[in-house]
C-alpha positions in Angstrom: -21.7 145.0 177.9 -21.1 143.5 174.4 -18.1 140.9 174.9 -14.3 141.9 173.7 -14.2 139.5 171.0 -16.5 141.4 169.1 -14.3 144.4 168.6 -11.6 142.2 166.9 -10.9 142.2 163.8 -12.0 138.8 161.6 -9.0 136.3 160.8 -8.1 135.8 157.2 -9.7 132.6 156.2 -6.7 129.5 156.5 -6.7 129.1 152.9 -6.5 133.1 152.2 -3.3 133.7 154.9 -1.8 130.3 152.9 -2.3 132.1 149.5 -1.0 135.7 151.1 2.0 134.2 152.6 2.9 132.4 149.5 2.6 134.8 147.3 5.0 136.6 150.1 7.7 134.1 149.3 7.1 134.3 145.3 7.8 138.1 145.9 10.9 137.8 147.7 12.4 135.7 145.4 11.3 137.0 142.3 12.4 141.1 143.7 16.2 140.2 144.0 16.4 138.5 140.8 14.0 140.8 138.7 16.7 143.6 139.5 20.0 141.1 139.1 18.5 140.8 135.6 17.8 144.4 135.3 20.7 145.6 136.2 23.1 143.0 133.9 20.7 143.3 131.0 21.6 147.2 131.7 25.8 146.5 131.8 25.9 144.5 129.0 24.0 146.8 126.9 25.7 150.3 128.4 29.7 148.5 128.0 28.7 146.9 124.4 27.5 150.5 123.0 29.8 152.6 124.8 32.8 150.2 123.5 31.5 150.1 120.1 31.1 153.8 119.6 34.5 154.2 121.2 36.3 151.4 118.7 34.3 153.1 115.7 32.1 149.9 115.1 28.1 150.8 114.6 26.8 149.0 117.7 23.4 148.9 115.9 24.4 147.4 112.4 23.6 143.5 111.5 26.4 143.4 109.1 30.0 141.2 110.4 31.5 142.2 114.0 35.1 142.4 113.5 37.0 140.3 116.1 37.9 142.8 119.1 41.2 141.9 120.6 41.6 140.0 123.9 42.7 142.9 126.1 39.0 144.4 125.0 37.3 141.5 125.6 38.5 141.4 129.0 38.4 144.9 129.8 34.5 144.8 128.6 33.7 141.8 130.8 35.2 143.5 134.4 33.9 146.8 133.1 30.2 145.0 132.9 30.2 143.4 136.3 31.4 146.6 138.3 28.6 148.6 136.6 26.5 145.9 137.4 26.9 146.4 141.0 26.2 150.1 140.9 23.1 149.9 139.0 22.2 147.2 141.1 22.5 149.5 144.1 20.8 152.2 142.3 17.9 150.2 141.7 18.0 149.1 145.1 18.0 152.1 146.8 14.8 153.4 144.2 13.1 150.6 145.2 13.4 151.1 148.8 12.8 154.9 148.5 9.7 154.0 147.0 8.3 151.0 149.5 9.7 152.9 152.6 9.2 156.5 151.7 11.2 158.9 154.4 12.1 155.5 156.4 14.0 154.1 153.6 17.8 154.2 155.6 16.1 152.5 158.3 14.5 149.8 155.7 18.2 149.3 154.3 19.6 149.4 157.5 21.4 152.5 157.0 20.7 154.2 159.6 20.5 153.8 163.6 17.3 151.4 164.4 14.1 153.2 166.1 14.3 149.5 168.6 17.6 150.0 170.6 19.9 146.8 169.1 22.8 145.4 171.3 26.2 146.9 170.4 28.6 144.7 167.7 31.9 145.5 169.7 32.7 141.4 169.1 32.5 142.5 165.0 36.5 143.4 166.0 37.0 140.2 167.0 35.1 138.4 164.4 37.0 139.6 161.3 40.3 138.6 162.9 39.1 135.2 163.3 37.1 134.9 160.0 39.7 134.4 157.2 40.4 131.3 158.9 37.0 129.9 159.8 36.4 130.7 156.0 38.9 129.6 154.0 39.3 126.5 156.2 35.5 126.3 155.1 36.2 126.7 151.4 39.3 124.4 151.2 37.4 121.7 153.2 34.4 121.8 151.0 36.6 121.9 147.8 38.2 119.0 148.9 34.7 117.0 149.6 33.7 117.7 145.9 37.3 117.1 144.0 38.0 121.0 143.6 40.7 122.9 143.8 40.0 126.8 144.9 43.1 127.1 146.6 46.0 126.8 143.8 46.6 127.7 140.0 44.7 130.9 140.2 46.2 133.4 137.8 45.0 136.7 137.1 44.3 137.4 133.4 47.3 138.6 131.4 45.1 140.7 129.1 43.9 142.9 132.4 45.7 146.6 131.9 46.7 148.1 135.1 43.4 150.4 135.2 40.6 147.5 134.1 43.4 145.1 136.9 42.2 148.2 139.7 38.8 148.0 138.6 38.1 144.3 138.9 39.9 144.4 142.3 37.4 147.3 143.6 34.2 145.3 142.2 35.8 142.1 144.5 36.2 143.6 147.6 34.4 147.0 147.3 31.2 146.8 144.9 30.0 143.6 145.0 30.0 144.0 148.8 28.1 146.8 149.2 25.4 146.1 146.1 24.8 142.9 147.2 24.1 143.6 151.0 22.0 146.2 149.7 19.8 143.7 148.2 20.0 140.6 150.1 20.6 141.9 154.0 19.3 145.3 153.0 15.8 145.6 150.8 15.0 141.2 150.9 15.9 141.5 154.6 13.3 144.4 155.2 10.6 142.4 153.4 11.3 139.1 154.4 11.3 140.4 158.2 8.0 141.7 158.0 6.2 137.7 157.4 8.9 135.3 158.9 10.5 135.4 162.2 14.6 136.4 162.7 15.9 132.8 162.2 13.4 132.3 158.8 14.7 135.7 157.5 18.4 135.0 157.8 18.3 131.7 156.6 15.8 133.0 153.4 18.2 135.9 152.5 21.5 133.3 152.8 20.1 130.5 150.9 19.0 133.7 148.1 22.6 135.0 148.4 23.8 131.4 147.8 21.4 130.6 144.7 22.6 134.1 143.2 26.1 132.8 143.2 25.2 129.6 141.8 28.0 129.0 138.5 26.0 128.7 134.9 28.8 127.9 133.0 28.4 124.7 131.2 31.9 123.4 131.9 31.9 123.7 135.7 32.4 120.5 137.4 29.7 121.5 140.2 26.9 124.2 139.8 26.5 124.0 143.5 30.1 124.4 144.5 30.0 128.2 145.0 27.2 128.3 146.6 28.2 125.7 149.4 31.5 127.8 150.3 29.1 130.7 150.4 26.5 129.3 153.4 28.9 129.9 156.4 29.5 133.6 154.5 25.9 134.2 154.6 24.3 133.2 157.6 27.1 134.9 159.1 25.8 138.0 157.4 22.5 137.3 158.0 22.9 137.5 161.6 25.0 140.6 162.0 22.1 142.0 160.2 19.5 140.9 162.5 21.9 141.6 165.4 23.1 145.0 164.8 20.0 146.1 163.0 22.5 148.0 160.9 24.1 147.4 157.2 27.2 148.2 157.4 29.1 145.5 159.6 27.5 142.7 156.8 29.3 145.1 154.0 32.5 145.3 156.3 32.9 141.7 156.7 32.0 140.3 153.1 34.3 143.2 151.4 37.1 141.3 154.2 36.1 138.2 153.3 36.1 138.4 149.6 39.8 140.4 150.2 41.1 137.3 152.3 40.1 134.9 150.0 41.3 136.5 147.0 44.8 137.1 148.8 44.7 133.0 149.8 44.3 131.9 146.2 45.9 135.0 144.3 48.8 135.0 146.7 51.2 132.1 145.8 51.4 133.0 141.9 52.3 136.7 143.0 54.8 135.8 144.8 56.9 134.2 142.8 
């Protein structure tokens, strides 16, 4: 009788499974941020021509801009991130259609896991609790690096009551749910299938922190954001692996981001 082990399949080569997994991780980095590019090079262009055409300036000519007014300027940047997270989401959901076929809510996590997951009921109590664990978090951290996210945060007087609603959606609403579509959503389905439940939280949070990392030349810490972020996003990151669903990671960071906006926008409307 010819022995078991010669009915199993040959082992990749150690060098081969190296070079596979690698090119793993090069993949699930460069997915999130091939369609974060996408998807702003997309806004920009879609707010710039649409404005244009709507001002009357030829979006297409080389010849002198004219100077659009402040309130425009404005308008066009909150209009450009909230279509940013739609197309984002869009291009998400393709993309998953396409790798998972008729299984693509269950690669998102959209719909109920085939493996029975243990129920979330302490989610309730979580997002109770979180504002403080957060913000204590954020003002702790700020303080460590000689920040200040806490005070002096004004909203922009050129923001009209409708662009004012709009930016206020893509905060708590938008941004929420495209970014958990990409991060604990499609990356977490692809990260899952080559690194174990503690590797795919942590890769997906220190992604969602990198993503968030400021390039504005005049910020006093590129890494600022991203360290208030890392509680945020393991936090996420578990839920995910926890609940096997998408939703509770989309409840609690559209809370979070409401909290902390209400912590720093709070004082100034109150007086």
């Amino acid at each position: 009788m010819p022995p078991a082990a010669a009915d199993a399949r040959p082992s990749k080569p150690p060098l081969a499974a190296g070079l596979s997994w690698f090119g793993r991780v090069l993949l699930l980095i460069a997915v999130p941020l091939a369609i974060l590019l996408l998807a702003s090079g997309l806004a920009i262009l879609i707010v710039r021509v649409g404005g244009d055409l709507r001002l009357g300036i030829d979006p297409f000519t080389n010849a002198a801009r004219p100077r659009l007014p402040l309130s425009e300027v404005t308008g066009r940047g909150v209009m450009m991130d909230a279509l940013r997270q739609v197309l984002m989401a869009g291009l998400v959901i393709g993309l998953a259609a396409w790798a998972g076929g008729g299984a693509w809510r269950q690669r998102l996590g959209l719909a109920r896991p085939l493996e029975p997951r243990l129920p979330m009921r302490r989610l309730w109590l979580l997002l109770p609790l979180w504002p403080m664990i957060h913000i204590a978090w954020v003002t702790t951290t700020a303080a460590a690096l000689h920040m200040n996210f806490g005070s002096g945060v004004r909203l922009s007087p050129f923001l009209n009551p409708t662009m004012l609603g709009l930016w206020f959606a893509f905060v708590v609403v938008l941004a929420p749910v495209a970014e958990e579509l990409l991060l604990r959503g499609e990356t977490f389905a692809r990260a899952s299938a080559f690194l174990g439940p503690a590797g795919t939280i942590v890769a997906t949070a220190l992604l969602f922190c990198l993503a968030h990392v400021s390039l504005d030349p005049g910020a006093k810490s590129a890494l600022a954001r991203p360290l208030t972020l890392l509680p945020l996003a393991l936090t996420l990151g578990w839920l995910r692996w926890r609940t096997g669903r998408l939703w509770p990671c989309i409840l609690l960071h559209g809370w979070s981001n409401f909290c902390l906006l209400a912590y720093q926008l709070g004082p100034s409307l109150l007086r």
